[in-house]
N, C-alpha and C positions, 0 to 999 in steps of 0.2 A: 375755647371757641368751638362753635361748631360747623364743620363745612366752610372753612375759609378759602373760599376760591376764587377769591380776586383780591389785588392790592393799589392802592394808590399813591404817591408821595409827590410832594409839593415842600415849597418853600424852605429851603436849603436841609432838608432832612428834617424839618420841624414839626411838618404833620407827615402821618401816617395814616390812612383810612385800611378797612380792612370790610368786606361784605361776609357777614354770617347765612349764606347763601341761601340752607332749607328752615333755618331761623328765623329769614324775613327780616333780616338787620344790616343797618350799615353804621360802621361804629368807627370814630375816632380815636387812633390808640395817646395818648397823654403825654407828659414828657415826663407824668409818672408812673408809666408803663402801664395804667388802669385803661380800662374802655371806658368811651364814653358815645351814648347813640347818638346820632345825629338821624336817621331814618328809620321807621319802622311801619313795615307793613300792616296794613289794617286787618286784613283776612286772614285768617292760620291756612296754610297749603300755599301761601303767595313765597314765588323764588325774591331774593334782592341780590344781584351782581352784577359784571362785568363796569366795575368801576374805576373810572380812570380822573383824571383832575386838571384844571389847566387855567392859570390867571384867579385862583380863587372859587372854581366855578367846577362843581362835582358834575360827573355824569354814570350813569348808574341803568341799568336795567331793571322793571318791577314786571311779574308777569307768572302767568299758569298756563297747564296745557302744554310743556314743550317734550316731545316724543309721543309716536304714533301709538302709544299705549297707555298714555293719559286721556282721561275721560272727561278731564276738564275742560272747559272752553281755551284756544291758544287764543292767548292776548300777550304781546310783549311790547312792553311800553318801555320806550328808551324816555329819561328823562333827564333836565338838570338840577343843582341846589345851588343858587347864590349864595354869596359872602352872609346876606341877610336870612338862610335860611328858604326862601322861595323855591319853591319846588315847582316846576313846570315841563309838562309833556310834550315832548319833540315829536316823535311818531311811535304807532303800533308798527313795529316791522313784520310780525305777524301779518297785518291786513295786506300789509306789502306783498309777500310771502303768498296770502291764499290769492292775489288776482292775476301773479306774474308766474310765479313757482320756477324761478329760473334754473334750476337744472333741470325741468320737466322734461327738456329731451336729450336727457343724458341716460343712456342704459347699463343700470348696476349691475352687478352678476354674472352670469356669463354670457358676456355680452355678446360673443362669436361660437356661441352653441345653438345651432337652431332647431336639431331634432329632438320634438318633442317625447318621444317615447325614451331620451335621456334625461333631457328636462324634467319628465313626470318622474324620476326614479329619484331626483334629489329634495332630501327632504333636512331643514336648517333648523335652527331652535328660536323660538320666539315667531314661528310662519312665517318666517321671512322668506321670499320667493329665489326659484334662481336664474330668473332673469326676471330688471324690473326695470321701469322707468323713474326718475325720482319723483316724492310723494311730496305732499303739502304740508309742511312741518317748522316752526320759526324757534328758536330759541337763541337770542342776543346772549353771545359766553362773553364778550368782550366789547370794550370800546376803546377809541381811541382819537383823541379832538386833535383837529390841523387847522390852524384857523376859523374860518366859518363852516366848518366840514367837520362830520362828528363821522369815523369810520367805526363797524361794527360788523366782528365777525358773529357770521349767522351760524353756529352749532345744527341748528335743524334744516336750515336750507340750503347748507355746503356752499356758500357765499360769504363774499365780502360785499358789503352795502356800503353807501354812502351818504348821510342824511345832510340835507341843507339845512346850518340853525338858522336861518332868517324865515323858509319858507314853510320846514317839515316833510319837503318834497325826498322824498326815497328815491337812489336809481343805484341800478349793480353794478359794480365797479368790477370783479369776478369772479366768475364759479369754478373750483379749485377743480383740479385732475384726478379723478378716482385712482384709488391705489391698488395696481394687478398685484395678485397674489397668484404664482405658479401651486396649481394641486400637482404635489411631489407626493410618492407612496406614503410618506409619515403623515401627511396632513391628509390622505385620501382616508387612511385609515383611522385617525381621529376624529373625522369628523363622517366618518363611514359612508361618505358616497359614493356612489356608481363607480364602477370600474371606465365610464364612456366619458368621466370629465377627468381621467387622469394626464396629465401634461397642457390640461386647459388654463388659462385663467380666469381668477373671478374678480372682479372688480370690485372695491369695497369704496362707501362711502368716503369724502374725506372731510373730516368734520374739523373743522376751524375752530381752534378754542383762546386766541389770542390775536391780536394786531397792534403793531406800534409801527408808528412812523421813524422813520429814520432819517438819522441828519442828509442824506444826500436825496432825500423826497421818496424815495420805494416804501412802501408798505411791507412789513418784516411780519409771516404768520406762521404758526407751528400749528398743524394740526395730524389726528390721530386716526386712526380706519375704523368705522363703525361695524361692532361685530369682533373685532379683535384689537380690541385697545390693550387686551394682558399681549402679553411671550408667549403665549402659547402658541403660535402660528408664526413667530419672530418679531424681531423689534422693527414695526413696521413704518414707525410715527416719520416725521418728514418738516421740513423748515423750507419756505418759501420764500421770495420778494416778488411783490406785484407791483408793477408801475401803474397809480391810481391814475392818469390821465386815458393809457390806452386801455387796461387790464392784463396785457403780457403777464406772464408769468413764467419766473423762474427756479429753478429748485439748487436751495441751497444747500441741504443736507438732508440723510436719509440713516436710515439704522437707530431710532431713535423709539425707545420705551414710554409711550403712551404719554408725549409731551401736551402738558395743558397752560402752557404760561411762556413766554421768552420777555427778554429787554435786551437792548443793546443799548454796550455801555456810550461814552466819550469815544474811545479806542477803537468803537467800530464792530467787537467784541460783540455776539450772542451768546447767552446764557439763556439755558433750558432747563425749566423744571419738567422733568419727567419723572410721573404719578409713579407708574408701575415700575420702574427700574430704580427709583428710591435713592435719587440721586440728582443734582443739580451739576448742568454741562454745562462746559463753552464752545465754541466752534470762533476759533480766532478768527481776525478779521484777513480774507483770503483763502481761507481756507474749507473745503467742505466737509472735512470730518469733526466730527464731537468727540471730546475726550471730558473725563468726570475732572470734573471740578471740585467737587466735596460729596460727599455722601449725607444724605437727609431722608427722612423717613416719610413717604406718601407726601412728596412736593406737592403745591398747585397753582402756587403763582409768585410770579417773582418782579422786582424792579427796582432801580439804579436808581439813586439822588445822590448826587456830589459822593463821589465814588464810595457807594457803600450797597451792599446789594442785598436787599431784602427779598425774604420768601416766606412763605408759610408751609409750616409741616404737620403732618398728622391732617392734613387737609377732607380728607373721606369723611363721609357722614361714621362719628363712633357713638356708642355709649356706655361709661358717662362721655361728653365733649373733651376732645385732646390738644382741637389745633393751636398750633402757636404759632406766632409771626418772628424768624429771626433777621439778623441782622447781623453782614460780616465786611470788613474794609475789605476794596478793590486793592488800595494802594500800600 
């Protein structure tokens, strides 16, 4: 497979869906371990993911454009697929995204530097500014259906959203906490800037690449620092719970290698796939630290059905295609 970065399961471990992300696929694994498509993107350059499942009823994102260095038009269409196959678009969170832009007055970077003649000395890779406002950017990494409410963390607009399936109507449920990062001499010096942001900090992105609902009604999201998703700057990744009525948010756990996926089991139990540290966590229930679970090679999403817990490994875009979906008993 290629680029498998979302999982779905349903019906007592019986299906399996799996999104072939830059493939433009969503595919049903068998119960004799084959693929079988059930979606496929019409355009070449079109993403398919953040797929989740509920009563028979897929939800899935189709969409281009997402990051400020894509040329393509951003469109991200959350959609469903009935039992019969029907495909139907709930909303562009996109449009959501370019009219509302809810972190717009959140400041990245550094956010408590104000003289410019420091300012103008630091210079980031890819132009990225060092201090910014956030920008107009949507890409749906994740979904996650509650009833008449389809939850969907927004990767490009560092939000969590909330779609009404009856209406289509979008509203932000909320915009996650940028992640401080102390400039310490090793990181001033790797990343060679000024001597006048040393002991500053910069506030990074916090990019949402997952949400599940959890049995006591909070929203469970891991997400990773835009700009330092590797180790190289530390394991910066972080696990949340937001209460979807008010948007509170709390933080569950921190020290975490570039998590792009969690589930919580029966137990109460979060399990993490974390990309870069190449390895699948849990963080018991109670507890704020992550301890490895098993070792896996380039995780990227994981999920629980009648305690067995699947993930996909080799998940990064390779060539030839590596990823594979496994599959390990809880109990």
């Amino acid at each position: 497979m290629f680029s498998p970065l979302s999982l779905a399961t349903g019906r007592g471990s019986t299906e399996v869906y799996v999104t072939q992300n830059f493939a433009g696929r969503l595919d049903r694994i068998t119960d004799e371990d084959e693929l079988r498509n059930v979606y496929r993107a019409r355009q070449s350059g079109t993403e398919i993911g953040a797929v989740s499942r509920d009563r028979g009823t897929l939800y899935f994102m189709e969409g281009t454009g997402a990051g400020e260095h894509d040329p393509a038009p951003n469109v991200q269409l959350v959609k469903s697929r009935d039992r019969d196959g029907e495909v139907e678009t709930l909303a562009d969170v996109a449009q959501y995204e370019q009219k509302h832009n809810p972190d717009g007055d959140t400041t990245y970077g550094f956010r408590h530097v104000d003289e410019m003649s420091c300012l103008d000395q630091v210079k980031l890779t890819m132009g990225r500014a060092a201090k910014y406002e956030g920008a107009v950017d949507s890409h749906a990494y994740a979904t996650a259906p509650d009833g008449g409410d389809l939850y969907v963390a927004d990767a490009g607009g560092n939000d969590i959203l909330r779609i009404d399936m009856d209406s289509g109507r979008v509203r932000t449920v909320a915009v996650l906490p940028a992640v401080a990062l102390k400039i310490t001499g090793r990181i001033q010096k790797l990343l060679k800037l000024p001597a006048c942001v040393l002991g500053e900090r910069f506030y990074l992105e916090p990019v949402p690449t997952d949400v599940e609902v959890g049995d006591d009604g909070w929203l469970y999201v891991s997400l990773l620092p835009a700009g330092a998703e590797d180790t190289s700057l530390g394991e910066l990744g972080r696990v949340y719970k937001i209460d979807p009525d008010s948007g509170w948010t709390e933080e569950v756990a921190r020290g975490l290698a570039g998590p792009t996926g969690l589930a919580v089991s029966d137990d109460d139990d979060i399990f993490v796939a974390e990309m870069f540290g190449n390895r699948i966590s849990v963080i018991e229930d109670g507890d704020n630290d992550a301890r490895t679970f098993m070792e896996a090679k380039v995780p990227g999403a994981v999920e629980i059905e009648d305690e067995v817990l699947y993930a996909t490994v080799h998940a990064a875009p390779e060539s030839p295609p590596a990823g594979q979906v496994l599959k390990v008993r809880l109990d």
